[in-house]
N, C-alpha and C positions, 0 to 999 in steps of 0.2 A: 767424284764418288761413283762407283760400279752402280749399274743398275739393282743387283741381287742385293747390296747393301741399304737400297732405299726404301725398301717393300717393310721390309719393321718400323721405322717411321712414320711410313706412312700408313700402316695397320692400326699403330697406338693411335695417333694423330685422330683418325677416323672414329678408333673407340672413344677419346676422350672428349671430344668436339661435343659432341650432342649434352653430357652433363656441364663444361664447363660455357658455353652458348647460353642451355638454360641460367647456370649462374651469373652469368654475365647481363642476360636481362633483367634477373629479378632483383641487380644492384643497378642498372639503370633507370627502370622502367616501376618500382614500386608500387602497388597498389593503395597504397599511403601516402598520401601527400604531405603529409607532418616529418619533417626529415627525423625520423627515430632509427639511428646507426642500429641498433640492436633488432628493430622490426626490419628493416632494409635487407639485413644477413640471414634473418629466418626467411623472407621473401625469396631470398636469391638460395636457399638452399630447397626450399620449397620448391620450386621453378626448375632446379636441377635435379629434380626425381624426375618429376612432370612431365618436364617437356620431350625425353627421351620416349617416353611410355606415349606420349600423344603425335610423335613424327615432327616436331616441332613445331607446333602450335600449343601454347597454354590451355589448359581450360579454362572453359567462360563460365563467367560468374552463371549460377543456376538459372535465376531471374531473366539471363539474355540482356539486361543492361549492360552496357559497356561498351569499351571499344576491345575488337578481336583483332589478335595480335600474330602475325610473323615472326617468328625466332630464328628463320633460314641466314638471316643475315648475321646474326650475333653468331652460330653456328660456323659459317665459313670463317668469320674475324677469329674465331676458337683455335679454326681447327692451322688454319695459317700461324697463327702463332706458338702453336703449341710444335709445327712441322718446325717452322724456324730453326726454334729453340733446340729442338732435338738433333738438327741437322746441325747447328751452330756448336752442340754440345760434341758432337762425333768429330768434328772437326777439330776441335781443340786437342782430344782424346788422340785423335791420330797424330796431330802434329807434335805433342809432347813424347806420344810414344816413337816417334821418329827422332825427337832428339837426345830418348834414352838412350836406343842405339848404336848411334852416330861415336 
């Protein structure tokens, strides 16, 4: 793949990392320890406003209880799969459109 075709990929990739990161944490990491599928997905949509608005870090609970959280990592794991994907996707794209063709 040309260098000029890798820069949209990895443009989206970049924009999308930082909301899907936060989602990623707030189905990992829930604030609830009660497994509530339904609270887990408001968490994780929660978390994916948040976290982009805070540089990736959560906000702490007001009171300062808690433990304070890193979302850098959920982030890169975001933003790698989402490149993947995209690049896995161009590739299929190119190679069928190579065997229309043909």
């Amino acid at each position: 793949m040309r260098t000029k075709r890798l820069w949209r990929p990895i443009a989206l990739s970049l924009a999308a990392a930082g909301p899907a990161g936060g989602f990623l944490f707030g189905l990992l990491h829930a604030g609830d320890p009660d497994p509530n599928p339904v609270g887990r997905l408001v968490y994780a949509f929660i978390m994916a406003a948040t976290t982009p608005l805070n540089a990736g870090f959560p906000p702490n609970p007001g009171a300062g209880a808690g433990q304070s959280f890193n979302v850098w990592p959920h982030i890169i794991v975001a933003f790698l799969l989402i490149l993947g994907w995209l690049l896995y996707r161009d590739w299929r794209m190119s190679k069928t459109k190579g065997q229309v063709l043909k």
